[in-house]
N, C-alpha and C positions, 0 to 999 in steps of 0.2 A: 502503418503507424502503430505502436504500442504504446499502451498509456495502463497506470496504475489506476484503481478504481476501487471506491471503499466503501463498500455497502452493513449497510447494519452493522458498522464496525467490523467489517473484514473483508483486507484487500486482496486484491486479486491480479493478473497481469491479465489486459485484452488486445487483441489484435487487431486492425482494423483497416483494411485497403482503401489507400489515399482515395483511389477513386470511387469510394462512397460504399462499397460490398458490406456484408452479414459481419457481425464482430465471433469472432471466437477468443474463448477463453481460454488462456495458458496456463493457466494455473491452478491446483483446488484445493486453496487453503480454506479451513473451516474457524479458524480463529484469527486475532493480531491483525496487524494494520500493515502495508507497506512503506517505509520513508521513501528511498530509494532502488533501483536495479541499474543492472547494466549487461550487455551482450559480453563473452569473450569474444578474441579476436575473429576466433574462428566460429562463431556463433554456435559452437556445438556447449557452451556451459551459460547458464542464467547467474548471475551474482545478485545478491538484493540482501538487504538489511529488513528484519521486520522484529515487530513486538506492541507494546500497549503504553499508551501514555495513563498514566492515572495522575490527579491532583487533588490536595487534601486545601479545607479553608479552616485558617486561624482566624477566630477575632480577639484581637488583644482588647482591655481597656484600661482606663488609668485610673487606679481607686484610690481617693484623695482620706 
């Protein structure tokens, strides 16, 4: 089983046999977040989407 895993803000792909075994890590990224991945057919390519969400706060008010 492989699953996406996001530690201090940076993901990573790990691996991990159903049957309960060591996880290893496939991947070393050092920044950005994972959304998505996926195997090619032939599992010889990774595809994955990453980057950084960021969000700003407005307070509006209504000055009379």
């Amino acid at each position: 089983m492989q699953y996406s895993l996001i530690q201090e803000g940076i993901g990573n792909i790990w691996q991990q046999p159903i049957n309960g075994g060591s996880l290893t890590k496939l991947t070393r990224f050092t920044s950005a977040e994972i959304f998505d991945f996926n195997w090619s057919v032939d599992r010889a390519q990774l595809f994955l989407s990453r980057g950084g969400i960021t969000s700003d706060v407005v307070l509006l008010t209504k000055i009379d």
